[in-house]
Residue, then its C-alpha position, 0 to 999 in steps of 0.5 A: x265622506x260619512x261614516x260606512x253604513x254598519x247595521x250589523x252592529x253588535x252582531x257576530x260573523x256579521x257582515x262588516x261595514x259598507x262604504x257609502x261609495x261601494x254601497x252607491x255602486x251596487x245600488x246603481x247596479x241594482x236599480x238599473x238591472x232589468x232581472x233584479x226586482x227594482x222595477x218588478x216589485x219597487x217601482x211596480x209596488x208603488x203603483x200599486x200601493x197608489x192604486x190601492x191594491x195593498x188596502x185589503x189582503x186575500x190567498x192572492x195577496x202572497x203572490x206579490x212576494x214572486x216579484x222578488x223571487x218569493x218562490x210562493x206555489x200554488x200551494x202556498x196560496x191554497x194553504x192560506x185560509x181565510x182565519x189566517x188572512x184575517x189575522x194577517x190584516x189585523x197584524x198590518x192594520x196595527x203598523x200605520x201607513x208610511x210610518x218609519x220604523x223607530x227603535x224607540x218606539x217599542x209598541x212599533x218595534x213589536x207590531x213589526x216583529x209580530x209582521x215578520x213573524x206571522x207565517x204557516x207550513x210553507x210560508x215564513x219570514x222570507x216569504x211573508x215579509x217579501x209580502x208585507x214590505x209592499x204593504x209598509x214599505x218604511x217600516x217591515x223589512x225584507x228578511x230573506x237568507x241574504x239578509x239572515x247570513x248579513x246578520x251572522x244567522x243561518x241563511x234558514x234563520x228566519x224560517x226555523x224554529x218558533x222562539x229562537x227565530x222570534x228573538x231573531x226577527x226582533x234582534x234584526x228589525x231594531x238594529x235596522x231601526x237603530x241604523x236608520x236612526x244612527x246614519x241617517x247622514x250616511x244613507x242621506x248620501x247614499x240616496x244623492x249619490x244614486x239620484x242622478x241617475x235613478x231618480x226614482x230611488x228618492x220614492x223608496x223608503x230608507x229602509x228598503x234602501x238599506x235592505x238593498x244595501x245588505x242584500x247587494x253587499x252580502x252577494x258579494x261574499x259569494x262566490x259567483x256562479x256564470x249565470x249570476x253575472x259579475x259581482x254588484x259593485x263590479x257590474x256596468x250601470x245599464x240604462x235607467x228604468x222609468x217608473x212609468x214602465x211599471x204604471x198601471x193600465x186601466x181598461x175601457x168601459x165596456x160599451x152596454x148594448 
């Protein structure tokens, strides 16, 4: 059996180690649950990323982070001007399509960080990397409380403060490009042990893999509330959720009179 997966490495009150087997379990939780947001913003990102809808950025652009329970409001998406929608494209255009994050590559490292970073009043790493991981799938992560608390933060890690938080988001995304690096053999397993069943996760870039890995395994510490449901790893594999659910629909030319 590979190695557990340990992204958390070197980080203190740290989430420990996964087993690849208990990680498998909750993935195949995970991406058979219809409430989760395997379909709504996996599978359904990836249509539209094929579609070519994450090829510019707009004050709609942060809704897509609500297919992931972002929570982005109205005003949100009002507060976010033209200048910063500039900037922001600029920061994404820098990050090349379908490149990997790479702990090795410093240049990278930075532009993600700088991915992660950027945000204004109301709209920080939660939100905007709930944003930004539709755009660069393979290389900005999703970086929410969950993910915050995994790392031995606060679950508000992402959000507050201006250097700490930097230092933070960088700290976080190369340990995640280490891990990618590292065990590759163990997410590898990972990936044949959910394929059987949910085919589709061979379209999902490791790193999102990883970050379902964290978030799936950091719920489980919590204590669960009834409407939550039982744990991940304890809960029954549902029916398999087809990527075409999620495939976009053209309409029909409008007939000129």
């Amino acid at each position: 059996m590979p190695d557990p997966i340990h992204a958390t490495r070197g980080f203190d009150k740290a989430l420990p180690p996964v087993p690849v087997q208990d990680a498998v379990r909750r993935l195949l939780a995970y991406c058979t649950e219809p409430r989760s947001g395997w379909g709504a913003y996996d599978l359904a990102g990836a249509h539209a990323r094929a579609a070519g809808l994450f090829n510019h950025v707009s004050a709609w652009s942060l809704l897509w982070a609500n297919a992931l329970n972002g929570q982005v409001v109205l005003d949100n998406v009002a507060a976010f001007q033209p200048d910063w929608q500039s900037q922001y494209a600029t920061i994404l255009s820098r990050i090349p399509i379908d490149s990997d994050v790479n702990a090795g590559d410093t240049a990278l490292v930075d532009s993600v960080t700088d991915a992660c970073f950027f945000g204004f009043p109301g709209v920080w790493g939660p939100k905007i990397t709930k944003v930004g991981a539709l755009y660069r799938p393979a290389a900005i992560p999703v970086l929410d409380g969950h993910v915050a608390a995994a790392f031995g933060f606060g679950r508000e890690a992402f959000t507050i403060g201006a250097r700490e938080r930097r230092d933070r988001i960088h700290r976080v995304v190369r340990a995640l490009a280490t891990c990618l690096t590292e065990q590759a053999e163990s997410l590898q397993a990972v990936y044949d042990g959910v394929a059987g069943t949910v085919p589709e996760i061979k379209a999902v870039p490791a790193l999102r893999v990883l970050d379902m890995i964290l978030w799936t395994s950091q719920d489980d510490t919590y204590k669960r509330r009834p409407k939550q449901g039982a744990r991940w790893i304890d809960r029954p594999v549902q029916d398999r959720i087809p990527f075409e659910s999620f495939a976009f629909h053209p309409l029909a030319s409008a007939a000129h009179c």
